[in-house]
C-alpha positions in Angstrom: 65.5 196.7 78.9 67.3 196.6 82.1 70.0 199.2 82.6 73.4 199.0 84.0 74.1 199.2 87.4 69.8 199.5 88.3 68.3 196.3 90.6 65.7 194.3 89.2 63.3 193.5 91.4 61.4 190.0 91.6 57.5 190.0 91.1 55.8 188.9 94.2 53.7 186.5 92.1 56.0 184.0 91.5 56.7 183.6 95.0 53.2 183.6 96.4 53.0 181.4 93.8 55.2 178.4 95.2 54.3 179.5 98.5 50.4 179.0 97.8 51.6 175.3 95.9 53.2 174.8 98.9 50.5 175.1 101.3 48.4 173.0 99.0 50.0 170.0 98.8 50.6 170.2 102.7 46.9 170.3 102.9 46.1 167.5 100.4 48.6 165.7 102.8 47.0 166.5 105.6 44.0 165.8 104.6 44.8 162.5 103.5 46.4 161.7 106.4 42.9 162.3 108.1 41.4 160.2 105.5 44.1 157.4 106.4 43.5 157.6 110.2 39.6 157.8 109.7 39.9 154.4 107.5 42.2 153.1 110.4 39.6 153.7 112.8 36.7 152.5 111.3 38.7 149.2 110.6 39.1 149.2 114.1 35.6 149.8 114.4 34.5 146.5 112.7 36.5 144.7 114.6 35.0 146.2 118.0 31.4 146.0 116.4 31.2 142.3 115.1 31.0 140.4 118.1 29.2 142.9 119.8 26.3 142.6 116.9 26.7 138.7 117.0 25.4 138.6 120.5 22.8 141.3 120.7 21.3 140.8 117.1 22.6 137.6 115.5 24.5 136.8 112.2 22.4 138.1 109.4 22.5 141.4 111.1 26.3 141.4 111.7 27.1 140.3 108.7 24.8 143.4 107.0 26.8 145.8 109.5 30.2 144.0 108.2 29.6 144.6 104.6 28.2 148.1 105.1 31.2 149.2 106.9 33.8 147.6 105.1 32.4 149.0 102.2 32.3 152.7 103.5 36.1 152.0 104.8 36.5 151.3 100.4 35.1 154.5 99.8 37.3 156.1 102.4 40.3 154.6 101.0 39.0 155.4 97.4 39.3 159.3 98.5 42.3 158.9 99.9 43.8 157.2 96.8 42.4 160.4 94.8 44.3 162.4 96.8 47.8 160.7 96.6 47.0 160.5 92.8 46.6 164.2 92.8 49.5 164.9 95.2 51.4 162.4 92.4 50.2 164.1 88.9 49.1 167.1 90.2 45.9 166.8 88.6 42.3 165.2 89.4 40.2 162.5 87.2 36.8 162.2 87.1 37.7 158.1 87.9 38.2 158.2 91.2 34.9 160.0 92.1 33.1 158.1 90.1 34.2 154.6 91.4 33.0 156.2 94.8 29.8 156.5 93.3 29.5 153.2 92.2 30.6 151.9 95.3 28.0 153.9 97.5 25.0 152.8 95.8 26.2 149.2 95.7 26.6 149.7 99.3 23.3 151.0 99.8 21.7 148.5 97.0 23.1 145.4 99.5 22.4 146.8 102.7 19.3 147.5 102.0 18.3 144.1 100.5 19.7 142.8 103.3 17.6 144.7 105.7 14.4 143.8 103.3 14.9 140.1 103.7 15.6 140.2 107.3 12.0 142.0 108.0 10.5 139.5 105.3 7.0 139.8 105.5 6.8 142.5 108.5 7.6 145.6 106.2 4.7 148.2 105.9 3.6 148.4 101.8 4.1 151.7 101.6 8.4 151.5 103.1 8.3 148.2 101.0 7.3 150.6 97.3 10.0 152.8 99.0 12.7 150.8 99.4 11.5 148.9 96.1 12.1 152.9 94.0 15.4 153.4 96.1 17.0 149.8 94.9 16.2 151.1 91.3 17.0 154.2 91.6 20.7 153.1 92.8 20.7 150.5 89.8 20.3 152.3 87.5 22.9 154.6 89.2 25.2 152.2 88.5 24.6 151.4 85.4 25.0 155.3 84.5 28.5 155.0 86.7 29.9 151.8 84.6 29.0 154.1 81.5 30.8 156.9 82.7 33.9 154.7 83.6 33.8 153.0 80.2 33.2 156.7 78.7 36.3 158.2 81.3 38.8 155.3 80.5 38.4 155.4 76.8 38.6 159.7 76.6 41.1 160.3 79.6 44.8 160.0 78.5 46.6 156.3 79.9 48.8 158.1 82.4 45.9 159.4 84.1 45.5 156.0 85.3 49.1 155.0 86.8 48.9 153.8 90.3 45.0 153.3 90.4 44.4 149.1 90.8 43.3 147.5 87.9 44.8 149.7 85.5 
């Protein structure tokens, strides 16, 4: 329905469009980038921290402060790698969040039997039943998270996969 000879003009919309993508992805990246840096630096972190704990609070305690921060540098990485699978597909998966679920209260399952069996027999009853309710509470959190990964990889479609390890 355009006549001869009369402009047509270009809706706004498309433009703001792929200007708004734009800006999207470059904050995804940026983001990710932080995400990148912040694992780098708490890698760096270990390595300052280590012998640091050796000598002030021995081995069973520097090994607990290993795991739990190589762990949390996982769960870092873990976010990261959902955002370069976004930035990838374009799209998000429930996976990814839910692996960094898994991996939290595994995290929080071993440090805190570690710190139980460190204090042995010095631990007040009542932080004991505590501790006792949060090591269930994060088991069965996990078995909830493996359900909802067996649940996610047999319902999601195969590409949604591509690039994730393991897969």
């Amino acid at each position: 329905m355009n006549r001869v000879g009369t402009e047509v003009r270009e809706s706004p919309q498309p433009a703001l469009s792929r200007f708004m993508s734009r800006a999207e992805i470059a904050a995804y990246a940026a983001v990710g980038i932080g995400f990148l840096l912040t694992g780098l630096v708490a890698l760096a972190y270990i390595i300052v921290i280590v012998p640091v704990t050796l000598v002030r609070e021995g081995v069973p305690t520097a090994i607990i402060t290993v795991i739990n921060e190589l762990l949390l540098v996982v769960i870092i990485l873990e976010i990261l790698r959902t955002i370069v699978g976004y930035l990838d597909a374009r799209r998000l998966t429930i996976r990814p969040f839910l692996v960094i679920a898994g991996i939290s209260a595994t995290r929080r399952i071993l440090v805190l039997g570690a710190q139980m069996a460190l204090v042995n027999s010095e631990l007040p009853p009542e932080l004991f039943e505590r501790a006792l309710w949060e090591l269930a509470i994060n088991g069965g959190l996990i078995l909830v998270v493996a359900v909802a990964l067996a649940l996610s990889s047999r319902f999601e479609p195969a590409t949604a996969h591509e690039g994730e390890t393991g897969q």
